[in-house]
Steps between C-alpha positions, in 0.01 A plus 500: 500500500762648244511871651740623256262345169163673703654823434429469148124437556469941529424586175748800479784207578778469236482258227755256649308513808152466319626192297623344827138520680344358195734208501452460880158503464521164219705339744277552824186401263693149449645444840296290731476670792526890405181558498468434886753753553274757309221343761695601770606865375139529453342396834786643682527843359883483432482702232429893482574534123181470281688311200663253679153430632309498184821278419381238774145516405588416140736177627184392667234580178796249284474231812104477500472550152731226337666277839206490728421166481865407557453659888420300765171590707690626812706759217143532305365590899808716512424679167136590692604600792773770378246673276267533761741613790593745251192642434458508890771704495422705233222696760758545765763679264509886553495517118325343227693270261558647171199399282702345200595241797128502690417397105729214489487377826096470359572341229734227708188493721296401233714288352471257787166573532449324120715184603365432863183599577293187323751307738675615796351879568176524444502760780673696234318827564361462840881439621579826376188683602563369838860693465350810320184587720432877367867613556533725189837358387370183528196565302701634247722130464174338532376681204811529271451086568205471410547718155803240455293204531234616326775595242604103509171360432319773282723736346513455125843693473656231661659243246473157606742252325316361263595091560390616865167696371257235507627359881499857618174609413328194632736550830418897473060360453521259818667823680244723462258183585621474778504855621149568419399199743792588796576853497330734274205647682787469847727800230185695381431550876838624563502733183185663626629514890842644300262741332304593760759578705747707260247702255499789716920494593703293275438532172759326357415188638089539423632519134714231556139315618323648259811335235428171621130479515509586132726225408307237717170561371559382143541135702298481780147484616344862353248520849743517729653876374196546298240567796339823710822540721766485278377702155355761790876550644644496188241746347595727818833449345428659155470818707860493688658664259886300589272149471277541240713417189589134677133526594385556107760182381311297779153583418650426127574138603170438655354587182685328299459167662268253273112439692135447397428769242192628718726540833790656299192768375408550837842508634594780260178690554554483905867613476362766247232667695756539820749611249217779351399621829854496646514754204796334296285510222539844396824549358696854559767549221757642748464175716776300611547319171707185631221433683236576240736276250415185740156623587444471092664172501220387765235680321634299150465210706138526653393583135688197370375301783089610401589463114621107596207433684230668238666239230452225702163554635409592091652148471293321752199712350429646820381783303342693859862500679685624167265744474560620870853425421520743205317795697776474793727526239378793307461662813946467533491712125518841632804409747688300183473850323596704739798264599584452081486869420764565802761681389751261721553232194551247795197540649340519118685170421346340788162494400540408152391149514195576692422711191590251263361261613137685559530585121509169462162436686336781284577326167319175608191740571225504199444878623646772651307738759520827477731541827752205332522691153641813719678289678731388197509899393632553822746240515593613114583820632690394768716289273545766275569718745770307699662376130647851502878559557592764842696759482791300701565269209848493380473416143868508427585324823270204540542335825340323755216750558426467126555142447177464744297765357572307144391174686178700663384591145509150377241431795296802407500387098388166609182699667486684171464144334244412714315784478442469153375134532242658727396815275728532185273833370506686852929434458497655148252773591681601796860447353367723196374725724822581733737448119309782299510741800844458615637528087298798425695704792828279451741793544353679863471115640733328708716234379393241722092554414593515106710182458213303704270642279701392185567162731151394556468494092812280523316259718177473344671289248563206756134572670295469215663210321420476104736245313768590299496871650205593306389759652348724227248267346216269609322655860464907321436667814821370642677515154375874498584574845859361458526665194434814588734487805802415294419746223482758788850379641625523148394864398529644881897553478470342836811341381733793581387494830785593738541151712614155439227364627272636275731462194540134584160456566417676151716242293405185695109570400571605142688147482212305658222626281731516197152336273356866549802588266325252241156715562636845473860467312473881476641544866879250414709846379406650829597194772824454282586844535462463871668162498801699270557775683564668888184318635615170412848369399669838543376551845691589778408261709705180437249313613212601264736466182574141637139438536385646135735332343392172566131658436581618189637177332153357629328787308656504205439101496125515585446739216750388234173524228451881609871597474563512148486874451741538790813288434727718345441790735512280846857328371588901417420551868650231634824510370700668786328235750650220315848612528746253665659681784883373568657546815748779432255807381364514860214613309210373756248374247120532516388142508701198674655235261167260648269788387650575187414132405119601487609771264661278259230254516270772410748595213457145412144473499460814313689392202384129473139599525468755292356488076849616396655299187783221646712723326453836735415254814869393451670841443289601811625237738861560314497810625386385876803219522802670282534786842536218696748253314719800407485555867602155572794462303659796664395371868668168441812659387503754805437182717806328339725756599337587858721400782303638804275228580178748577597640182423142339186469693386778384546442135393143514183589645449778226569276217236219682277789454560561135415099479203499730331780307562363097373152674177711658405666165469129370166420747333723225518221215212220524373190311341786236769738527795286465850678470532354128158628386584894649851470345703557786686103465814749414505733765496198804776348306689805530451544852594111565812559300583850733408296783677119464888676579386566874466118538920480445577830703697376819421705771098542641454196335171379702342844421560509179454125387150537674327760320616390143346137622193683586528664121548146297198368674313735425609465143482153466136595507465799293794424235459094505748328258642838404667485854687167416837598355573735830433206751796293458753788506286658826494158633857445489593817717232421756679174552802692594658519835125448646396433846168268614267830469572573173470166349190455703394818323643400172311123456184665475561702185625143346224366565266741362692485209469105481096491574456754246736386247570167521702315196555830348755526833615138480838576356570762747390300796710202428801703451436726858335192657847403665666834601180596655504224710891516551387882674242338696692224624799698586265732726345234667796328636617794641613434841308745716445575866377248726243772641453718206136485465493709169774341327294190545187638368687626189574162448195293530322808278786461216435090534117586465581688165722255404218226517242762364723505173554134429128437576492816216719349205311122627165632499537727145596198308849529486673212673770476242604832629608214777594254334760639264693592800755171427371186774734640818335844444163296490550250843591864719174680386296239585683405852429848586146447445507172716730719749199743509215285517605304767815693726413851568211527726298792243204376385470730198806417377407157557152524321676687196737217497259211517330705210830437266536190573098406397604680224849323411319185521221619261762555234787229546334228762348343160649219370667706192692732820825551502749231601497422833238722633292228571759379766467842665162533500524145748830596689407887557160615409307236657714525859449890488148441474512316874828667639324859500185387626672342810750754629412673838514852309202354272209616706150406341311757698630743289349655219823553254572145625251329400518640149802383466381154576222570231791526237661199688183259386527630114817412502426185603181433303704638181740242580252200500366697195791430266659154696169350540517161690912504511444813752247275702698214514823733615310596787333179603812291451816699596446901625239486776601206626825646540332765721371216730150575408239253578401257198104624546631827504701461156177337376288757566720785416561341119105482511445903564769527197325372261166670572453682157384812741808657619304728780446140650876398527587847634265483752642162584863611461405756789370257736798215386738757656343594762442169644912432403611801715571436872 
């Protein structure tokens, strides 16, 4: 072997040295005979360093794995014998092999094991039990191989390839056939001699066991682990304390494993009363909690196990068994409580869909018993109990620790949810009960009990579902209750509660229940004087101004009716938050730029939906817009004459501000509020005419041309033909100096403004038409890298838009937009289209273009078309139509694909449409026999043409391909 390339197998080897290694390694994985050289290093110990042998092993995995079959049996033989003369080895060594290489000299093991054992070693395991005996380090192989086979045939992490899926899991079915005739009761008798004989002095390897007995049991026969000798060892287990975890997992597995709904009952109960009297069942809160986190996670499953079998003996209407079924059940309550209420949220977590799922059970019941009615209290409490933040949570620092405690609470809400399917009053009586007496003593109570107080209220909402979030009419003892609970989180001051939790909390309920607002209108002045001032978006914490914000644009909009008397004062009060920040006051504003956007909508909404004349709406949205065009002229000029390039930045991103927020306050406007009917037409004009001299400012040109895009969409809609004169001037200096992004960004505003206003564009269509497609053009023959992924994405998105627009200007009537362009102009358009339809393997390009060309056909394939598209439709048209179809890339299993071949048969049927017989006789007489297809074939193809149903000659056109494919 290479000596000097080895060296670069040690992982703190230089990068020269590294690269070598690697492209040893590709050369020994195609050489012939490499691999027997690894054989040898193997077998023969030459090697002391651990990555050159991991190195060897992983020459041998590629051999077995891809070349096997290419060995002949004497090297196949070979292959057998090295693995197992190194295991022999392995007990002789003075030290044990590292275990990153025990693992993949396991997973080599079982590699073989999956290709040779329905053939040539069926002695598989017994060969290497016959090695092992009980020698410890041989155990441990024979178990890390049997975790890797088990791994091969089982393990749903592993990814098979999926045109190899189907032959592997009938291969990986006949395996485990096989086994559970040959060997399988021969390996549980060695796991329980293993066990037997290392409980008491090896633990690591009676987990190991204990590992692989849990993994086998989801595939083999239940009765052999499942009987007196086995549960009773590893019951003696649950009270070691190094084995009991892998015992718990094991236990886990057996209970998991699908049987007769009566012996799974009496399995559970069996386990159960050993597991009672061993005394597991009375849970100490300062026990060993990872322990406790997998005893939960066997307690879960015994409950989930009873639950399963009580709905399928209810099913079979063996009423007497469910019955008995539902007792042992109950019976497991008390333990789910105690385990749910621990204060370890793992172990809490655990249990959760034990407790779910026995909700579940107590819905289908016509009546509750006394004992099941406290059991929901208790597990009501217990919820509401464990909802509540600890005193470890880092608010301002979320992180991992967080992130799951976020994820526990969803568990715990879904509980909540449940809960009230079970008993909706005992959830409002006891949620009313634990709100009124945390609010009345809000200031002596700690954070964390005060914002799950205010947080339960939140989450009623979602539990009791009403439609249309009306809560405060209909049901009156819950409309009352609710009522009363927000009036009291209204008029507590709760709201200046010291903690963002609770502030938070606060404005997200105020938001949900926003139709008490509509009930009792009296309490608006006081939430928008807490959204206005220190508690809300002039709080210190960053985060909750962020937050109310975005909560107070959905207020304001939710009660636009109610806000009337408030308008004036709430612009007053808003004014400093609307200020445009530039980048050289280092002023650090309140709000970000994306939270000031709320603000302005707000400002928008307040204005538009107001009684105020047109007249005063118009000064009042004047006087929002003029701060930030004045603003806007003097940020373009700065930008003109910045040369530091984060200077530019900067300023570009500052006046994309200005844009974004003049184009937010727009959302306001509506179908009954239009922008003409409040009088503001003016102002938007203004701000397009501030706005339109970015587009021709040469420097942050993608930055800038973006956001005033954004802006003429948006009013396109709001200002409609108002908007007209600006677009050919705007258009003009978008077409500039562009690259594939922006015209790919570009298109779409163009067509918007074609669907919307068709003729009235005509003029200016016909006379961009060309230099548009000049721009395009020029991008897309571009050379570009031969590799450059992104550069050829680019592309085939800008052709995609490209087709999207002429299936636009086509599809809104306006072919002469086309066909003014002088007959050169004409023939290149529509050999792109051909170019797409058939040449560039993209079926959505290809379905757009097929789309045109229906559409072309519609309007000049008539008799009255213009000269000489008649010959085109025959030359071009009606080849694309077959061309596409049969290209390799043309794949009719896919779903965009066969779309496109949807489109395809329009086209065609459009063309027998307006040709009639001339189109039949063209393809009897002279194009498909030109293809060589067979005269029947022609026959019946004209046939499905003329079917006046075109679903039938699309269906056809499917199955004509796919029989013409090879």
């Amino acid at each position: 072997m290479d000596e000097q390339a080895l060296l670069g197998l040690n992982p703190n080897a230089d990068a020269d040295f590294r690269q070598r290694a690697l492209a040893y390694f590709e050369q020994l994985k195609v050489s012939q005979d490499a691999w027997q050289v690894c054989a040898e290093a193997l077998a023969q110990s030459i090697y002391s360093d651990d990555h050159i042998k991991f190195f060897c092993f992983q020459v041998l995995e590629h051999q077995i794995k891809f070349k096997y079959s290419e060995l002949t049996e004497v090297q196949q033989q070979l292959i057998r014998e090295t693995l197992i003369t190194w295991l022999q080895a392995q007990m002789l060594n003075l030290q044990p092999e590292k275990t990153f290489i025990r693992n993949k000299a396991a997973q080599v093991f079982a590699l073989l094991f999956v290709t040779e054992y329905l053939t040539k070693w069926p002695k598989f395991f017994f060969d290497i039990l016959s090695v092992v005996d009980l020698n410890p380090r041989g155990v441990d192989m024979y178990l890390r191989i049997l975790m890797a086979v088990d791994a091969e045939l089982v393990d749903r992490d592993v990814v098979h390839t999926s045109e190899a899926s189907y032959y592997e899991a009938r291969r990986n079915t006949l395996l485990k056939d096989t086994m559970r005739e040959q060997c399988i009761p021969s390996l549980v008798e060695s796991w329980y001699q293993i066990l037997q004989n290392y409980q008491y002095n090896n633990s690591e390897l009676t987990c190991q066991c204990l590992e692989v007995v849990g993994a086998y049991v989801s595939w083999i026969d239940l009765s052999l682990i499942a009987n007196e000798r086995f549960i009773n060892m590893l019951l003696g287990h649950m009270s070691v304390e190094v084995l009991r975890e892998e015992a718990c997992d094991c236990l886990f597995e057996i209970v998991n494993k699908g049987m007769d709904p009566i012996d799974k009952t009496k399995l559970v109960e069996s386990l159960c009363q050993v597991l009672q009297s061993a005394g597991l069942f009375s849970i100490d809160q300062e026990d060993d909690v990872d322990f406790l986190a997998r005893f939960s996670k066997l307690v879960n499953g015994m409950g989930q196990a009873l639950i399963a079998s009580w709905t399928k003996l209810v099913k079979s209407g063996d009423m007497k068994s469910a019955q008995d079924t539902l007792q042992a059940i109950e019976a497991k309550v008390a333990l789910m409580l105690q385990l749910l209420i621990h204060e370890d949220d793992d172990i809490s977590s655990n249990i959760i869909g034990f407790c779910y799922d026995y909700l579940h059970i107590l819905k289908q019941l016509s009546a509750l018993s006394e004992q099941q009615k406290a059991n929901v209290e208790a597990i009501m409490l217990a919820v509401m109990k464990k909802l509540t933040y600890d005193e470890e949570y880092n608010f301002e620092n979320e992180g991992e620790d967080e992130a799951m405690f976020v994820e526990y609470r969803k568990q715990l809400k879904l509980l909540l949810d449940r809960l009230a399917q079970v008993s909706p009053e005992l959830l409002l009586a006891s949620v009313r009960r634990v709100f009124n007496t945390t609010l009345q003593n809000w200031q002596t109570t700690r954070f964390m009990e005060v914002e799950v107080a205010i947080r339960l209220l939140y989450m009623l909402a979602e539990a009791l579902p009403v439609s249309h979030g009306a809560h405060f009419s209909g049901d009156v003892t819950k409309a009352t209750a609710l009522q009363d609970m927000m009036r009291t989180l209204v008029t507590s001051g709760v709201s200046a509660y010291q903690h963002t939790s609770v502030t938070l909390e606060f404005f997200e309920t105020v938001v949900r229940y926003e139709k008490f607002f509509a009930v009792e209108p009296q309490h608006i002045p006081t939430v928008l004087m807490a959204f206005l001032d220190h508690r809300g978006l002039r709080h210190t914490s960053p985060k909750v101004r962020s937050r109310t914000a975005y909560l107070f644009s959905r207020f304001v909009k939710s009660l636009n009716k109610q806000m009337n008397p408030f308008i004036e004062d709430v612009l007053n009060r808003i004014q400093d938050l609307l200020e445009l920040s530039p980048p050289e006051n280092g002023f650090q504003a309140l709000l970000s730029s994306d939270d000031q956007l709320f603000i302005y909508e707000t400002a928008g909404v307040l204005i538009v939906n107001s009684e105020y004349s047109a007249e005063r709406k118009q000064v009042l949205m004047r006087n929002l817009l003029t701060p930030l065009m004045e603003k806007f002229k003097i940020l373009l000029e700065k930008l003109m004459m910045a040369q530091d390039e984060d200077r530019q930045m900067a300023l570009a991103d500052c006046l994309n501000h200005a844009v974004g927020f003049a184009s937010r306050t727009s959302k306001a406007f509506s179908n009954k509020q239009t922008v003409k009917q409040c009088g503001c037409s003016e102002v938007y004009l203004d701000c397009l005419q501030t706005f339109l001299p970015a587009l021709s400012c040469p420097l942050q040109k993608e930055v800038l041309r973006s956001g005033v895009r954004t802006f003429l969409h948006r009013m396109i809609i709001c200002l409609e033909e108002e908007v007209l004169p600006f677009i050919p001037s705007a258009s003009e200096h978008m077409l500039k100096d562009c690259e594939a992004k922006d015209l790919q960004e570009f298109i779409p505003l163009i067509n918007q403004i074609t669907a919307k206003f068709k003729t009235q564009v005509s003029p200016f269509l016909q006379q961009m038409f060309m230099p548009l497609l000049h721009a395009i053009f020029e991008v897309l023959l571009l050379p570009a890298e031969e590799n450059d992924q992104s550069a050829a994405l680019e592309k085939q998105m800008l052709r995609r838009s490209y087709f999207a627009f002429l299936q636009t200007v086509t599809g809104s009537g306006m072919s002469e937009v086309i066909a003014n362009q002088g007959k050169k102009n004409v023939e290149r358009v529509l050999f792109t289209v051909i170019q797409g339809a058939v040449d560039y393997p993209d079926p959505i390009a290809q379905k757009t273009c097929f789309i045109i060309l229906s559409k072309l056909v519609e309007l000049w394939g008539g008799k009255d078309g213009p000269v000489g598209f008649a010959d085109f439709v025959y030359k071009h048209i009606v080849p694309a139509c077959f061309l596409a179809p049969l290209k390799q890339t043309f794949d009719l299993a896919d779903a965009q694909t066969v779309l496109a071949l949807s489109e395809c048969a329009v086209t065609l049927k459009t063309i027998h449409l307006k040709r009639g017989p001339e189109c039949i006789q063209y393809l009897q007489q002279e194009y498909l026999p030109s293809l060589q297809v067979a005269p029947e074939i022609i026959q019946e193809f004209c046939q499905a043409l003329q079917q006046p149903d075109a679903k039938v000659f699309k269906n056809y056109l499917k199955v004509f391909f796919q029989r013409a494919k090879p």
